[in-house]
N, CA, C and O atoms as a MOPAC input file, in Angstrom:
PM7 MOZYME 1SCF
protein

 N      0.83400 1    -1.17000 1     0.00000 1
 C      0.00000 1     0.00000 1     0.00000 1
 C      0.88300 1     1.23900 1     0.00000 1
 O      1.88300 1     1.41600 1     0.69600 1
 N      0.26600 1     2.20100 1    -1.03900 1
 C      1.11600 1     3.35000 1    -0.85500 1
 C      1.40900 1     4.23600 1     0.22300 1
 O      0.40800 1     4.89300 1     0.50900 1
 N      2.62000 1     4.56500 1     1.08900 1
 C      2.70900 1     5.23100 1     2.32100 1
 C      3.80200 1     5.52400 1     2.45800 1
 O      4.58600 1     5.33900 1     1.52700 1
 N      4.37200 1     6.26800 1     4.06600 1
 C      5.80000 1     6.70900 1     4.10100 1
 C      5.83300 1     5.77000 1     5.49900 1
 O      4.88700 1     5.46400 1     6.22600 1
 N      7.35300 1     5.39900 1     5.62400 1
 C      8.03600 1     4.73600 1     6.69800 1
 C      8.84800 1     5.91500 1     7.06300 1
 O      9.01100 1     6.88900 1     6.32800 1
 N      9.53300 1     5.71100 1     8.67900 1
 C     10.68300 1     6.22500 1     9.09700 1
 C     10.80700 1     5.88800 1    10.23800 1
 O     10.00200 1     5.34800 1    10.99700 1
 N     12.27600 1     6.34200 1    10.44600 1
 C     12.41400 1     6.72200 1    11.73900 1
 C     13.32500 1     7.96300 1    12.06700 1
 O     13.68500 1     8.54400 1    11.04300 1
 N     13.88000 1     8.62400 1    13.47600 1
 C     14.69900 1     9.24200 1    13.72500 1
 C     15.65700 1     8.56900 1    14.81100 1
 O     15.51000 1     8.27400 1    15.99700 1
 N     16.22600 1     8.50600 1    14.31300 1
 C     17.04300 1     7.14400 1    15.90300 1
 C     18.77000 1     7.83400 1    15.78800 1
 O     19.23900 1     8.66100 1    15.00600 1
 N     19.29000 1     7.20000 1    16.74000 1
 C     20.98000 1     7.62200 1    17.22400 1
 C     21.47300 1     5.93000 1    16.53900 1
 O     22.66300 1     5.82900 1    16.24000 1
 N     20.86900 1     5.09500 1    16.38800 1
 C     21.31400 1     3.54600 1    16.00200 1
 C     22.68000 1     4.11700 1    14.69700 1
 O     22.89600 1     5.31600 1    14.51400 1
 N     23.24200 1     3.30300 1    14.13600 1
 C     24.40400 1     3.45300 1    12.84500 1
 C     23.27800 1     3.10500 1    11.41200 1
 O     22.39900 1     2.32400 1    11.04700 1
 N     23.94200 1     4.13300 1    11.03700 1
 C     23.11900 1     4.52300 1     9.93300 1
 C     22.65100 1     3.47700 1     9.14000 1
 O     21.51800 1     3.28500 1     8.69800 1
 N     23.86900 1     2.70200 1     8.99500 1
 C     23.39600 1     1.14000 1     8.25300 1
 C     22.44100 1     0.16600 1     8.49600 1
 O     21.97700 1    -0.64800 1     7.69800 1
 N     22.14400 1     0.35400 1     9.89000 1
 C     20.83600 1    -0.43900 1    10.51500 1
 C     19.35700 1     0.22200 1    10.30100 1
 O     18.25100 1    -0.27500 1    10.08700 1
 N     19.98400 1     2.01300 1    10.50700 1
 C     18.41400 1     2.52500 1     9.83700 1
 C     17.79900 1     2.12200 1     9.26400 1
 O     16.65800 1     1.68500 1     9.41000 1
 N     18.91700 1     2.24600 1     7.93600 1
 C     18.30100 1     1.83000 1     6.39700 1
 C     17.56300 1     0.24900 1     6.25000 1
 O     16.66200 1    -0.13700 1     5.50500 1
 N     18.15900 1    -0.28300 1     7.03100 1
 C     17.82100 1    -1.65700 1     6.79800 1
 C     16.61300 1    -1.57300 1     7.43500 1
 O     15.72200 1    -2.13200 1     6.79600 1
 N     16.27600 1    -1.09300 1     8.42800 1
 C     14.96900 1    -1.07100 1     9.09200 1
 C     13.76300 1    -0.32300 1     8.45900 1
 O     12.58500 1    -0.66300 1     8.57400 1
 N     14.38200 1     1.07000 1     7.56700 1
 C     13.14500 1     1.26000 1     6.90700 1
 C     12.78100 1     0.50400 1     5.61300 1
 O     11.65400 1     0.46300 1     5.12000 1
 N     14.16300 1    -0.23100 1     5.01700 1
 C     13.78600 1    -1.13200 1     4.06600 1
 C     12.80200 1    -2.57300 1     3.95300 1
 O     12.13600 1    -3.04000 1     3.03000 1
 N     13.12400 1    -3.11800 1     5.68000 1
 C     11.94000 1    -4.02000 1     5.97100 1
 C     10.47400 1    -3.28100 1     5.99000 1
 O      9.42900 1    -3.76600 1     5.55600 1
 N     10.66600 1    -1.83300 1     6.67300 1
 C      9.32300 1    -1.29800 1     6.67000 1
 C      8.41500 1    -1.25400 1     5.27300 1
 O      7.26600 1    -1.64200 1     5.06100 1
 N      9.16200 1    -0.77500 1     4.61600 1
 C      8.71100 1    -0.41700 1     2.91400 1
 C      8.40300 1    -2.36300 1     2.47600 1
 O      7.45400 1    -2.90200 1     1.90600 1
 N      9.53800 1    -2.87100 1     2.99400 1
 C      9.06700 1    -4.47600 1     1.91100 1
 C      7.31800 1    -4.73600 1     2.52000 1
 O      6.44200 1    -5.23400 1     1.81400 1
 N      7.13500 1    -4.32700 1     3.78000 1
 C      5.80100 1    -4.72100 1     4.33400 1
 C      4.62700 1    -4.34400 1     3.76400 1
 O      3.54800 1    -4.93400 1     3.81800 1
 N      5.03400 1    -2.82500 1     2.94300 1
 C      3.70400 1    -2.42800 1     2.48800 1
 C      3.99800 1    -2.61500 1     0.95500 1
 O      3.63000 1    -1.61500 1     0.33800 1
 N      4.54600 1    -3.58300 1     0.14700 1
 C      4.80700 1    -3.26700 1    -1.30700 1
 C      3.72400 1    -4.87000 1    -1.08200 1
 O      4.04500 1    -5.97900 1    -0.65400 1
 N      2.28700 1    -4.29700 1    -1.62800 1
 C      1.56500 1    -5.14800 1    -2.28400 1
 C      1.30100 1    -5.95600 1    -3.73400 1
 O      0.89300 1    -7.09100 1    -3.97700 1
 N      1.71900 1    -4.86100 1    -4.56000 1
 C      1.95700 1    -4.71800 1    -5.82800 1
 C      3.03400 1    -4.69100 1    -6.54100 1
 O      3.93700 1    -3.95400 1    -6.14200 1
 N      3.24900 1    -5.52000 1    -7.84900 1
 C      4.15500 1    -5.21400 1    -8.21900 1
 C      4.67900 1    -4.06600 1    -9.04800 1
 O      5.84200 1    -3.92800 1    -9.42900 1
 N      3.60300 1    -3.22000 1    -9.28600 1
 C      3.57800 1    -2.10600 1    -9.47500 1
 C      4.05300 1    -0.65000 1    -8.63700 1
 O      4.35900 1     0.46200 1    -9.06900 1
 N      4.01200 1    -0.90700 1    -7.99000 1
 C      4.76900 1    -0.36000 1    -6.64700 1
 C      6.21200 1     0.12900 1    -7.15200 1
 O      6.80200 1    -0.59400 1    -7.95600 1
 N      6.82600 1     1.36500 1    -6.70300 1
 C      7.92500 1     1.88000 1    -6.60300 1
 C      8.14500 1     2.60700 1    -5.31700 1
 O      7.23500 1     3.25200 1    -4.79700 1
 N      9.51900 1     2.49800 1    -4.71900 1
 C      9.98600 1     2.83800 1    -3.36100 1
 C     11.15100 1     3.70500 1    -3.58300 1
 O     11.83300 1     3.82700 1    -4.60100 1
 N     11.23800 1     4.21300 1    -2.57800 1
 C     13.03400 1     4.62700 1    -2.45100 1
 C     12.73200 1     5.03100 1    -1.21800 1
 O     11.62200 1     5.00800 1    -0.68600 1
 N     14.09100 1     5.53100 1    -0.62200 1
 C     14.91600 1     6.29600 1     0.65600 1
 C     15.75800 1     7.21800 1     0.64000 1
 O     16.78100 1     7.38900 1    -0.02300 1
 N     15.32800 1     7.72100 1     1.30700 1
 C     16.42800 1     8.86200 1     1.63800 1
 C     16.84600 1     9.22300 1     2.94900 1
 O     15.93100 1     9.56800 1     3.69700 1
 N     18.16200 1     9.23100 1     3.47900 1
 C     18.77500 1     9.22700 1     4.77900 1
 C     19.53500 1    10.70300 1     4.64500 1
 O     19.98500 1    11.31500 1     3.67600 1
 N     19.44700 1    11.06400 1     6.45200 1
 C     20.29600 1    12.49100 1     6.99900 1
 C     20.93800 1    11.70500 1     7.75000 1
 O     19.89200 1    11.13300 1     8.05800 1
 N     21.80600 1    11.07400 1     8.40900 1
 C     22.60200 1    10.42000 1     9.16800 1
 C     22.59900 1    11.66200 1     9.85600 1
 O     21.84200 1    11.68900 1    10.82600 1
 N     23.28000 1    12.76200 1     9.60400 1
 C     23.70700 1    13.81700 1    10.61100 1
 C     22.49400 1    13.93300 1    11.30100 1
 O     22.76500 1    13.97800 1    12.50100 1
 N     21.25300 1    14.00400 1    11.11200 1
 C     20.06800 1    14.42300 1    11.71300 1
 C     19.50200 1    13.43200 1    12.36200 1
 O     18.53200 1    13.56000 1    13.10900 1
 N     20.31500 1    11.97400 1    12.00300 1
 C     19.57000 1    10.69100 1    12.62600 1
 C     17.94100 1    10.45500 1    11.57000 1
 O     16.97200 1     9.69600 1    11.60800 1
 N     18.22500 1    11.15100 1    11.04600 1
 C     16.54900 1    10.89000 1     9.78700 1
 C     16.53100 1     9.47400 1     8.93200 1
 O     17.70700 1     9.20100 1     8.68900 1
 N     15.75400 1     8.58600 1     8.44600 1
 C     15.91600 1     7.87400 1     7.90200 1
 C     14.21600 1     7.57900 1     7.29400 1
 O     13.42900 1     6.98500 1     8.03100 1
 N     13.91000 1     7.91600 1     6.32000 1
 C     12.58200 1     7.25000 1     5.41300 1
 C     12.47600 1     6.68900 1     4.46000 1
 O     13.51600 1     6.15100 1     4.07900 1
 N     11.45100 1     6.53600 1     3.73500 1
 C     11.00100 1     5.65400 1     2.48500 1
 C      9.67000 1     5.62000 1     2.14700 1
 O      8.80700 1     5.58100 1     3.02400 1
 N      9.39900 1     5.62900 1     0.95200 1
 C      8.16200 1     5.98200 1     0.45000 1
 C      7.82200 1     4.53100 1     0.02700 1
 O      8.52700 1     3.54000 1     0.21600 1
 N      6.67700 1     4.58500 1    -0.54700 1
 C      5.82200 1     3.19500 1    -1.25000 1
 C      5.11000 1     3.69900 1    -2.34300 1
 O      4.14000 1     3.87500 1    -1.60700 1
 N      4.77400 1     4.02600 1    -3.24300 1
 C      4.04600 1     5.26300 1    -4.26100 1
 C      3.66400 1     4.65500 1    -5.58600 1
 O      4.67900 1     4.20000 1    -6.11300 1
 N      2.35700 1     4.43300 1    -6.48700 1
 C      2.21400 1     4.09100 1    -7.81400 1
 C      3.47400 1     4.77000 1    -8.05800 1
 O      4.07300 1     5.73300 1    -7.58000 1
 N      3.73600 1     3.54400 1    -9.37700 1
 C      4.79300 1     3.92600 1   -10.89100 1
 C      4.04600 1     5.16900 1   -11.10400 1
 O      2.91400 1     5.39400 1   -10.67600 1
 N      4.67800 1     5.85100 1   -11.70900 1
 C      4.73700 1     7.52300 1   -12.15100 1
 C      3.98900 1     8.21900 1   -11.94100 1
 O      3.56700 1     8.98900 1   -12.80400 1
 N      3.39200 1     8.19400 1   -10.25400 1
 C      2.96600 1     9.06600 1    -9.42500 1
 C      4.07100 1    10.48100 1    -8.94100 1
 O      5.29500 1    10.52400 1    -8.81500 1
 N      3.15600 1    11.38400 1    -8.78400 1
 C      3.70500 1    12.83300 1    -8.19500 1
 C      4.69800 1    12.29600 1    -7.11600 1
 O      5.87300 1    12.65300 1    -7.03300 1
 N      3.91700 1    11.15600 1    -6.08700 1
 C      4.70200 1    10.65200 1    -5.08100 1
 C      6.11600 1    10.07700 1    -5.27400 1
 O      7.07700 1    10.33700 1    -4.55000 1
 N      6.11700 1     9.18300 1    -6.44900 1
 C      7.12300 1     8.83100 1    -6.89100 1
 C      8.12000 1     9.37600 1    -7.07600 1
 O      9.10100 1     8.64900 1    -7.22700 1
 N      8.22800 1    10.19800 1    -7.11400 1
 C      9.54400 1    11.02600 1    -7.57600 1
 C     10.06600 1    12.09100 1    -6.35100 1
 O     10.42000 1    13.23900 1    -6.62400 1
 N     10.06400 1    11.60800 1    -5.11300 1
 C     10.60100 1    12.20000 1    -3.76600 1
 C     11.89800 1    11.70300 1    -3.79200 1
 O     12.35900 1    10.91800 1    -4.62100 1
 N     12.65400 1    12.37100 1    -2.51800 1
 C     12.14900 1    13.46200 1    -2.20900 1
 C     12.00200 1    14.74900 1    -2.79800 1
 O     12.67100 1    15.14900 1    -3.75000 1
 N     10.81000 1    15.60200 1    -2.01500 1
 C     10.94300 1    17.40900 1    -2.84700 1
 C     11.76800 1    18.09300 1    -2.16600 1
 O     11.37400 1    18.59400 1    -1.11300 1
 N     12.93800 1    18.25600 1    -2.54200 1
 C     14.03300 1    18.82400 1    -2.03600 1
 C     14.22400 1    20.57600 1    -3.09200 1
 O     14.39000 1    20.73700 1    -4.30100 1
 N     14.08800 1    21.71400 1    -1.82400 1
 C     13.78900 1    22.79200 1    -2.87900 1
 C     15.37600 1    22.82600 1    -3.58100 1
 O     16.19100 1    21.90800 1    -3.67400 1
 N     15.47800 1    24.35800 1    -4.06500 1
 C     16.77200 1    24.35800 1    -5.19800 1
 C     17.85700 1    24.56300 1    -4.11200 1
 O     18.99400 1    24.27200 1    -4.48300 1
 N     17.70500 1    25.07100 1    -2.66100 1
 C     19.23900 1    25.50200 1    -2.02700 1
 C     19.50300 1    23.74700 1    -1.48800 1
 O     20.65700 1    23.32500 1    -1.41300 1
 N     18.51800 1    23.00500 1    -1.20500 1
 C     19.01100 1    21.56500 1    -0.88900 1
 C     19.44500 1    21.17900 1     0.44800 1
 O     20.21800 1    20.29100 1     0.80700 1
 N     18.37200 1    22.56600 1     1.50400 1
 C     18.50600 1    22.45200 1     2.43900 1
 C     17.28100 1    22.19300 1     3.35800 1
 O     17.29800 1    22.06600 1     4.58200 1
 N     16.28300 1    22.14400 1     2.57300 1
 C     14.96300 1    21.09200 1     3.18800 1
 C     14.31000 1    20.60800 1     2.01200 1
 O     14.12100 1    21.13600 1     0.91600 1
 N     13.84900 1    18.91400 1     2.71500 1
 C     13.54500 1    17.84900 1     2.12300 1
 C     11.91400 1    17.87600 1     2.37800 1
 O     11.47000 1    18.50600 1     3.33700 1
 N     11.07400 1    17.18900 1     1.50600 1
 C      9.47100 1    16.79000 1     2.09400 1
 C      9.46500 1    15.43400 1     1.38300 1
 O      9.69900 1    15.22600 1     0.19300 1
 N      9.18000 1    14.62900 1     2.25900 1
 C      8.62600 1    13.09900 1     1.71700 1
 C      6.98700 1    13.19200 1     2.67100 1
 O      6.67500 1    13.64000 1     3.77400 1
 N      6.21000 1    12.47800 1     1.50200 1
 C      4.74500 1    13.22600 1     1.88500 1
 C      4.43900 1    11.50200 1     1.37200 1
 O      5.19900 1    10.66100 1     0.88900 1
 N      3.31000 1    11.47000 1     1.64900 1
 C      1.91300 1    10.55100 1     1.41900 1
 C      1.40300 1    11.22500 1     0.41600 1
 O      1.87300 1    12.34300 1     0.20400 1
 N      0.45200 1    10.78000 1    -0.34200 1
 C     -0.75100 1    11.18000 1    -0.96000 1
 C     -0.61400 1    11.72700 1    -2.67300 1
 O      0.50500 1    11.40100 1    -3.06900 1
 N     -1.35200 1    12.39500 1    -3.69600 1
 C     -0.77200 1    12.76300 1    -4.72100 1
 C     -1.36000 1    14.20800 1    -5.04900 1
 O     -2.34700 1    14.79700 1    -4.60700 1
 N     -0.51000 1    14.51900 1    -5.87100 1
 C     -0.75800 1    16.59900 1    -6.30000 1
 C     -1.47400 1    16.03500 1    -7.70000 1
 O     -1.09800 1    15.27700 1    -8.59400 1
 N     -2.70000 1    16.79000 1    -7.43700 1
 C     -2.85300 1    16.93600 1    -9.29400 1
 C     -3.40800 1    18.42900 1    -9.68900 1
 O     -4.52200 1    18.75100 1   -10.10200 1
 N     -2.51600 1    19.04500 1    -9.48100 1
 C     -2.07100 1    20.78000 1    -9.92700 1
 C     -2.00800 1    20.53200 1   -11.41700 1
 O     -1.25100 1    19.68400 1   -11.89000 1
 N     -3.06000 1    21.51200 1   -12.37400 1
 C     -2.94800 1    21.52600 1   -13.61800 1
 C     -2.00100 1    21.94500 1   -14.10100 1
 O     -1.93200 1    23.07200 1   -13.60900 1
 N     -1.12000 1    21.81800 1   -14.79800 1
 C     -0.26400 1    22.06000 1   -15.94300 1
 C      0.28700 1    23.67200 1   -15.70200 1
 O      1.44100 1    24.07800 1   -15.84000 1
 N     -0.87200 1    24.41400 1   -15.31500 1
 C     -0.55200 1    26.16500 1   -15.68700 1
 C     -0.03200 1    26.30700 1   -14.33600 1
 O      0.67800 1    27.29600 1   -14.15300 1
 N     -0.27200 1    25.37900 1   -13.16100 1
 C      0.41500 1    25.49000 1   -12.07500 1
 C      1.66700 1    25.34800 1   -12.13600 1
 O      2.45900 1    26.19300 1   -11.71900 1
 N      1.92300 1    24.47700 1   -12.56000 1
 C      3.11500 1    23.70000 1   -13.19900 1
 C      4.20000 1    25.07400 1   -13.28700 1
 O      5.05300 1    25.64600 1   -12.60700 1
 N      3.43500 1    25.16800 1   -14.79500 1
 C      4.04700 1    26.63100 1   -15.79200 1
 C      4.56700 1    27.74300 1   -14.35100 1
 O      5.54500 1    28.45800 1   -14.13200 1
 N      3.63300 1    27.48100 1   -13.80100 1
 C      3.53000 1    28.98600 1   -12.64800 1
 C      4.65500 1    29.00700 1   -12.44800 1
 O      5.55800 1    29.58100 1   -13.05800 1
 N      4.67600 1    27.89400 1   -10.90300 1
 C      6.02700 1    27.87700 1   -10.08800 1
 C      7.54100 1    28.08900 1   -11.15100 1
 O      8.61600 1    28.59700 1   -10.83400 1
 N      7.09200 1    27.45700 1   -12.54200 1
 C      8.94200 1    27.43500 1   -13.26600 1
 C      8.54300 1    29.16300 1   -13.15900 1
 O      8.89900 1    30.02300 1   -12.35300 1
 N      7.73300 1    29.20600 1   -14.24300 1
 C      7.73100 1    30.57700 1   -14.27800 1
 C      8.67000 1    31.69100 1   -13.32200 1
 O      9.45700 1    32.41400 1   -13.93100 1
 N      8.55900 1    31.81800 1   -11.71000 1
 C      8.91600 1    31.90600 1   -10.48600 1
 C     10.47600 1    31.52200 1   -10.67300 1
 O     11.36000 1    32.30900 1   -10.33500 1
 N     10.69700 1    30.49600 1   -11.12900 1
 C     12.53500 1    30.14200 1   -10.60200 1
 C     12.22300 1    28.67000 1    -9.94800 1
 O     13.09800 1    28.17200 1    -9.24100 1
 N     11.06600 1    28.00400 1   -10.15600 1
 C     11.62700 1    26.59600 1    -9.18600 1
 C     11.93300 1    25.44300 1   -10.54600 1
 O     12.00200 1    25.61500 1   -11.76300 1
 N     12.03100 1    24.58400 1    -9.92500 1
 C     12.88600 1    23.57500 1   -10.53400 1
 C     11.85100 1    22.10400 1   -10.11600 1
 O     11.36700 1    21.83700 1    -9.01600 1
 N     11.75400 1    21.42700 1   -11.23400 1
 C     11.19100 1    19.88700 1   -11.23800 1
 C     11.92800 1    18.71900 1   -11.22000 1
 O     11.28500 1    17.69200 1   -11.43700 1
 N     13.06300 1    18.61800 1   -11.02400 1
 C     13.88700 1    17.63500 1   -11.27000 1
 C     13.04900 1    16.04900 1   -11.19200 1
 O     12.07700 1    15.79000 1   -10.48300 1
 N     13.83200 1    15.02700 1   -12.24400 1
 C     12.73900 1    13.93600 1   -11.98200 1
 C     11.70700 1    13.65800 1   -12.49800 1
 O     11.41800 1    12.46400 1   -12.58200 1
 N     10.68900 1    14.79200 1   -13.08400 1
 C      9.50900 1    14.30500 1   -13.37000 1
 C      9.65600 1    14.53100 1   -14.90000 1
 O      8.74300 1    14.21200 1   -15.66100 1

C-alpha cells in the first residue's frame, strides 16, 4: 500500500536503512509499486516511500533548489499544468519528473 516509513534514531546509519527497508518491503503489495529512501545520518533521519509507478509521489524526495529542506509526503498533487508553468515561471525547478 502506498505510504511513508521512518524513523529518527541515534542507532548506525546502516541499521536505519535496513529497518526502513523491511518497513517499505511490508507495504509493497503490488508489483507495481515503486519505493526509495532517503537518509540524513547527521540528523539521525531515515525514510522511504511506497508510491504508484509515475505518481507525483514517486519522484521524492521534494528537495527545494538551495538543498537544504527535504518533504517526503503521502498522498498525490494533481495541480494543472498552468500550475506547473507557474512555479517554473517563479525560478523553481522539477527535477525527476
Amino acid at each position: 500500500m502506498p505510504g511513508i516509513a521512518g524513523l529518527v534514531s541515534a542507532k548506525p546509519a546502516d541499521d536505519c536503512v535496513r529497518l526502513v527497508e523491511c518497513m517499505l518491503s511490508s507495504m509493497r503489495h503490488e508489483s507495481f509499486y515503486t519505493s526509495g529512501t532517503y537518509s540524513a545520518p547527521s540528523l539521525n533521519v531515515f525514510a522511504g516511500w511506497m508510491a504508484l509507478e509515475d505518481s507525483f509521489a514517486a519522484s521524492q524526495p521534494a528537495v527545494n533548489e538551495r538543498g537544504d529542506i527535504a518533504l517526503i509526503f503521502a498522498g498525490e498533487c494533481f495541480a494543472d499544468a498552468s500550475t506547473r508553468a507557474d512555479l517554473q515561471a517563479r525560478g523553481h525547478r522539477f527535477d525527476g519528473n
